[in-house]
Backbone bond lengths (Angstrom), bond angles and torsions (degrees), N, CA, C in turn:
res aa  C-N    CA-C-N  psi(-1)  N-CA   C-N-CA  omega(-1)  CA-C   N-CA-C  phi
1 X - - - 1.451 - - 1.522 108.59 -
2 X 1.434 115.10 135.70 1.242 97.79 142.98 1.961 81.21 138.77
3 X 1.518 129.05 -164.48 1.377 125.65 -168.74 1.574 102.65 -144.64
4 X 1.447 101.48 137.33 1.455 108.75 -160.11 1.556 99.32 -76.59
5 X 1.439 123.32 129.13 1.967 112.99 170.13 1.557 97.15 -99.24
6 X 1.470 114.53 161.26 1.201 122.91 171.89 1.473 105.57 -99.80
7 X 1.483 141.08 122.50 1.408 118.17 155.26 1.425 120.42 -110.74
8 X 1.320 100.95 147.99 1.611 108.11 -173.51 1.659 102.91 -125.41
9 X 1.465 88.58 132.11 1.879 103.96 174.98 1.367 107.10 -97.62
10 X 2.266 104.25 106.94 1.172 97.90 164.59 1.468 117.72 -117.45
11 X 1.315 119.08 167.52 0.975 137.48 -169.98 2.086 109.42 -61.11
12 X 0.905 140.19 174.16 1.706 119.76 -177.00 1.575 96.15 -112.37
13 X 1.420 113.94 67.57 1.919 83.48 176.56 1.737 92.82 -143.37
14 X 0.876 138.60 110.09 1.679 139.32 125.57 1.926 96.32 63.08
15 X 1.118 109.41 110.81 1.470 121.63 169.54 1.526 107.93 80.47
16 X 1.219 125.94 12.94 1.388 127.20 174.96 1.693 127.76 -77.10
17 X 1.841 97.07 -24.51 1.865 104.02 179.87 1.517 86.49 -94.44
18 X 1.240 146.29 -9.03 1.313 158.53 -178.43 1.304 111.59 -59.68
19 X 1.433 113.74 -81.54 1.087 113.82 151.02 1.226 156.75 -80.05
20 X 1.457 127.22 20.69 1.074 145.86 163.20 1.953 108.81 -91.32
21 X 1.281 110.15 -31.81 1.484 114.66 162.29 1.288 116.46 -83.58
22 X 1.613 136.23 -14.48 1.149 141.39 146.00 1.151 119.05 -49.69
23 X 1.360 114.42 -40.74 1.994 119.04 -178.28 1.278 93.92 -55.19
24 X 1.520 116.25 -83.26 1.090 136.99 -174.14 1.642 118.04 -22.87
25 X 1.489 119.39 -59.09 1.372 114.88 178.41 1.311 123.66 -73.61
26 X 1.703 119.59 -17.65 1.092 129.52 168.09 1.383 111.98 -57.55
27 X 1.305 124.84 -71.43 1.214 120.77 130.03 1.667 150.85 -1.04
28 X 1.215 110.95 -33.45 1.623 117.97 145.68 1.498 86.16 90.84
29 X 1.302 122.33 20.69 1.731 121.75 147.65 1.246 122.57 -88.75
30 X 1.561 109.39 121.42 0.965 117.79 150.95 1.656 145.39 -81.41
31 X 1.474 124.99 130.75 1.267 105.62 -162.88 1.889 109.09 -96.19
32 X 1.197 91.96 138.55 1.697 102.44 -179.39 1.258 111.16 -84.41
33 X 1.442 131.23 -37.06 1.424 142.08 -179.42 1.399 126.74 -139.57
34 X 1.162 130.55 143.04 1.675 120.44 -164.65 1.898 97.40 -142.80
35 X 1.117 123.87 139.09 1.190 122.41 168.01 1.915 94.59 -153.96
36 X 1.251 109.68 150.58 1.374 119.00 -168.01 1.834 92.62 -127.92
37 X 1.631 110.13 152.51 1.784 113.34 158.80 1.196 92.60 -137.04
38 X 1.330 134.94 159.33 1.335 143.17 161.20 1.333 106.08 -145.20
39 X 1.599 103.57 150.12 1.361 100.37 167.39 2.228 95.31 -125.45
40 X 1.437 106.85 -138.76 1.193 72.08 -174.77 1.547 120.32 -108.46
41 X 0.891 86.49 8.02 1.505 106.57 173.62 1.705 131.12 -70.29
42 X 1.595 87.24 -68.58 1.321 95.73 160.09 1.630 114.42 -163.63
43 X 1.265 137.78 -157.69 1.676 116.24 -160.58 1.993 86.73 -159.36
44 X 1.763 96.62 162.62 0.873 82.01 171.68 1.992 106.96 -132.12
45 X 1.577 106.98 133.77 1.569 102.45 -178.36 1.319 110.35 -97.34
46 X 1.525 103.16 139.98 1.497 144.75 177.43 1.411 113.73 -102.83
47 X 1.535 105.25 122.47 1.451 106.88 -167.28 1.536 99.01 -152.83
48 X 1.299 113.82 149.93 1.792 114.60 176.73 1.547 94.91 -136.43
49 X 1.126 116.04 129.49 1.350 153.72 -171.52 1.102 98.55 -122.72
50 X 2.279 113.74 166.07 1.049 106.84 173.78 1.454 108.95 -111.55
51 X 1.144 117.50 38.77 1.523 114.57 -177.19 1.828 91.23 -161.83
52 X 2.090 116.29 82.32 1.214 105.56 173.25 1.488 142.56 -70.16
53 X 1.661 95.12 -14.60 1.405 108.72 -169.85 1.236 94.06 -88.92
54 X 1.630 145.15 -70.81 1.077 129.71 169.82 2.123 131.29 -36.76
55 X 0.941 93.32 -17.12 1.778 89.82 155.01 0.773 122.31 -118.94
56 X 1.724 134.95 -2.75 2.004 124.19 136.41 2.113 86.15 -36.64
57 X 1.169 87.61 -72.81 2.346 81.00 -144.10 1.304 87.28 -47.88
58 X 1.627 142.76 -80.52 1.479 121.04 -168.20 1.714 117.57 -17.33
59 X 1.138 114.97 -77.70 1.525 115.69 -176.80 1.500 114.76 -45.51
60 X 1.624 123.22 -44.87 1.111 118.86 -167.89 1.736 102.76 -74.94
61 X 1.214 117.80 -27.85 1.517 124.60 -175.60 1.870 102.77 -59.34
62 X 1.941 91.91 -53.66 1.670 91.85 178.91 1.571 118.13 -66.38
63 X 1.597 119.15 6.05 1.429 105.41 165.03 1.674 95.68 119.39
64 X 1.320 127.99 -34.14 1.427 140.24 -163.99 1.765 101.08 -73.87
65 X 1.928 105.14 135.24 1.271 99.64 172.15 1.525 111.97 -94.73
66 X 1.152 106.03 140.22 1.796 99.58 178.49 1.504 106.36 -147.69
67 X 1.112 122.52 -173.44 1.558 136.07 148.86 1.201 131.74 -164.85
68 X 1.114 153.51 -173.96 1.390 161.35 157.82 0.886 111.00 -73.64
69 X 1.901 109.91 141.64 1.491 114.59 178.83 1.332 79.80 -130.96
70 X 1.569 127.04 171.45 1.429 140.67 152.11 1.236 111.67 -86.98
71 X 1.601 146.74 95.08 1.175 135.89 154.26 1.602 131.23 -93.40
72 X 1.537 115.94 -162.09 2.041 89.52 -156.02 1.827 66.60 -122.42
73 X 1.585 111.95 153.73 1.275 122.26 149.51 1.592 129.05 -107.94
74 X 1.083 113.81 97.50 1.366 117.81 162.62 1.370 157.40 -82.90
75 X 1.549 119.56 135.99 1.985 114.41 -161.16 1.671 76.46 -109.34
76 X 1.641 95.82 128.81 1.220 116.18 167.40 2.069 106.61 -130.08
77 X 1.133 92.80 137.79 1.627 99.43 176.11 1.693 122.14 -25.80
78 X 1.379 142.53 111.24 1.296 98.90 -161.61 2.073 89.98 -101.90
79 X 1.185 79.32 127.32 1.315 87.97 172.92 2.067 103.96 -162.29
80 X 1.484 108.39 -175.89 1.421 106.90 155.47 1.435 109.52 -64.25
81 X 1.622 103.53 134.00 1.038 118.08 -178.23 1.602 151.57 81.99
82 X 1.598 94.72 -11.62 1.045 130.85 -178.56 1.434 104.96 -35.41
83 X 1.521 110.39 -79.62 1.480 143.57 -160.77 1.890 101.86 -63.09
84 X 1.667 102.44 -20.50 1.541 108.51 -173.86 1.634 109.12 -85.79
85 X 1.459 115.97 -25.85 1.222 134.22 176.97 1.622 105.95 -77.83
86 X 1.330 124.10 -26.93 1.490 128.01 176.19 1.098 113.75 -67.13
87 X 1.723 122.21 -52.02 1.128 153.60 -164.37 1.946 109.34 -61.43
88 X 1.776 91.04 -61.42 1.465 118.45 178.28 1.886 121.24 -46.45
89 X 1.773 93.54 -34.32 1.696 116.92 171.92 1.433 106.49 -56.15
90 X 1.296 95.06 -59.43 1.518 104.99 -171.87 1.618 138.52 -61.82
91 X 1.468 82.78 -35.74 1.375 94.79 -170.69 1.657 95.38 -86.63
92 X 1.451 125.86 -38.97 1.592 100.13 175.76 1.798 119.52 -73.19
93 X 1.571 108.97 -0.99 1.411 105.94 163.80 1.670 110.40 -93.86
94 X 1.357 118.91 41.21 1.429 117.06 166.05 1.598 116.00 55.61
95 X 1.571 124.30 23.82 1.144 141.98 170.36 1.428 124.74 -86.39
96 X 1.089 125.83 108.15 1.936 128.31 -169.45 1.738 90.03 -83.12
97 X 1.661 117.59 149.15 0.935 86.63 146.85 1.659 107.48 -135.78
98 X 1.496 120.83 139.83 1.144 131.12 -163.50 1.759 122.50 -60.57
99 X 1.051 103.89 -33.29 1.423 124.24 169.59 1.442 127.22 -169.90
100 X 1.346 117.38 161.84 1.609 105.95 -176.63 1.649 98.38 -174.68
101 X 1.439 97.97 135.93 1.746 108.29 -171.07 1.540 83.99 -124.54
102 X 1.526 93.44 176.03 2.040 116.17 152.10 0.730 109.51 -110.27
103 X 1.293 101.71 158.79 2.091 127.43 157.32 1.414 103.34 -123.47
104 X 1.634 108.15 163.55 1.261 105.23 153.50 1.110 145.94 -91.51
105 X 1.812 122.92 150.29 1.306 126.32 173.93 1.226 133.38 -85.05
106 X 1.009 133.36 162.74 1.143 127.08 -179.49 1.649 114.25 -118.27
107 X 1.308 83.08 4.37 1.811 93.38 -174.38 1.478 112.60 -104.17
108 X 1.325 104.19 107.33 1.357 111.33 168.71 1.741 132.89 -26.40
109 X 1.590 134.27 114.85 1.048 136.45 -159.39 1.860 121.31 68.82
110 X 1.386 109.12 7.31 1.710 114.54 -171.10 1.629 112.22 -118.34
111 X 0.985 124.93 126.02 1.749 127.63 169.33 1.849 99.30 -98.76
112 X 1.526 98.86 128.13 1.219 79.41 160.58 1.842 117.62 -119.76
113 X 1.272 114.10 173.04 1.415 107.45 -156.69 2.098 98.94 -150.08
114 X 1.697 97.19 125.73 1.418 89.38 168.08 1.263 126.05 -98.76
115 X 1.095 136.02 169.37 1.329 132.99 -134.06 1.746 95.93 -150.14
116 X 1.161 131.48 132.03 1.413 120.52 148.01 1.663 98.68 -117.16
117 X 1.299 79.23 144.37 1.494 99.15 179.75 1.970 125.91 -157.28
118 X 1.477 101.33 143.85 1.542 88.59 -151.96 1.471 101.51 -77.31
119 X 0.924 147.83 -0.24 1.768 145.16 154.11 1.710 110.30 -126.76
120 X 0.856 115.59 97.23 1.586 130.29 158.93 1.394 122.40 -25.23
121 X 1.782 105.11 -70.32 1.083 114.69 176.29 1.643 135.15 -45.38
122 X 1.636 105.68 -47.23 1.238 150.08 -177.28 1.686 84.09 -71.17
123 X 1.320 136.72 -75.91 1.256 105.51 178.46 1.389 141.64 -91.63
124 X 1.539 116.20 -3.96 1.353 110.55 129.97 1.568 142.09 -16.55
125 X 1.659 100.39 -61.61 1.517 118.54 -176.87 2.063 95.94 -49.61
126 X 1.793 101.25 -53.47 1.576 103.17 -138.21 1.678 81.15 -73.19
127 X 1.445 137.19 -34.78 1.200 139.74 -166.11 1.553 102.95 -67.62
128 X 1.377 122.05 -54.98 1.542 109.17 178.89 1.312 105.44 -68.20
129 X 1.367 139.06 -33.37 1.625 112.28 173.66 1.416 105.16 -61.36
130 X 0.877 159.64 -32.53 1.452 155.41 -173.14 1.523 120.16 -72.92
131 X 1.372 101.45 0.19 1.882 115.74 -172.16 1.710 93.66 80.55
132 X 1.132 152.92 -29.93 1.378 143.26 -155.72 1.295 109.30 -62.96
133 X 1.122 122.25 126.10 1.921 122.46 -167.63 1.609 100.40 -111.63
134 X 1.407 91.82 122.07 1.699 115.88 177.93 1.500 103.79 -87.89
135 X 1.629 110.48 134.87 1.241 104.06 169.55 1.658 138.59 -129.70
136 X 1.022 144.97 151.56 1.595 138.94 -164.77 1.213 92.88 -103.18
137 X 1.576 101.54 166.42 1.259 124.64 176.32 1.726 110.00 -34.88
138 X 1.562 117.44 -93.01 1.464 105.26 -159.09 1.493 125.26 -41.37
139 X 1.442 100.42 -5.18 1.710 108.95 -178.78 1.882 100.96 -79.08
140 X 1.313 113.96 -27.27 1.449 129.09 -164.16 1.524 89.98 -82.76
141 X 1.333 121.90 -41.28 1.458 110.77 -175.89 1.743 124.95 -91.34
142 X 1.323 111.68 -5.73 1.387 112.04 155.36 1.462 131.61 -118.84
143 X 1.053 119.00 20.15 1.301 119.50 176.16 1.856 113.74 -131.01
């Protein structure tokens, strides 16, 4: 369970998310989700595509270090509060969660939001008792 992210370690200087989204579209990937960290050195980009293993080898071919992580995708209500009620599940089921960006939906009344988290399953379980709907890839590519 859960949606493959790509991360790539770049360096911090001027034309670097440039061309690393250049690989990619050259390439005929499209990106579903984007979240960036930097410090000042250099940063690292987070991206979900629908084909992860084939843009690990693109990037690694163009020179870029990266790899796959497993992270969880989640449709949370989009409204106030939504994302605080996701959060609130988790955290009284003893769940950290390490990081978490958005993307957009396309689904009327829904935010969706990725999630890393150190057991999936474990918060899967506490998220579907709560009504909160976790989602996989082909759900990421039509909606």
């Amino acid at each position: 369970m859960g949606v493959k992210q790509v991360s790539v370690f770049l360096e911090n200087k001027s034309g670097q998310l440039a061309d690393v989204c250049a690989v990619l579209a050259e390439n005929g990937m499209s990106l579903r989700a984007l979240s960036i960290a930097d410090t000042k050195e250099y940063g690292i980009l987070r991206v979900i595509v629908p084909d992860a293993e084939s843009a690990l080898e693109v990037l690694r071919r163009a020179g870029y270090t990266c790899k796959i992580t497993q992270v969880l995708a989640v449709e949370i209500d989009d409204r106030p509060g939504g994302m605080a009620y996701a959060l609130q599940v988790l955290s009284e089921a003893g769940i950290s969660v390490d990081y978490a960006y958005a993307f957009i939906s396309h689904k009327a009344g829904y935010a969706h939001m990725i999630l890393r988290v150190s057991n999936i399953d474990e918060t899967v379980k506490a998220l579907t008792e709560a009504d909160i709907r976790t989602l996989e890839m082909d759900s990421l590519l039509t909606e």
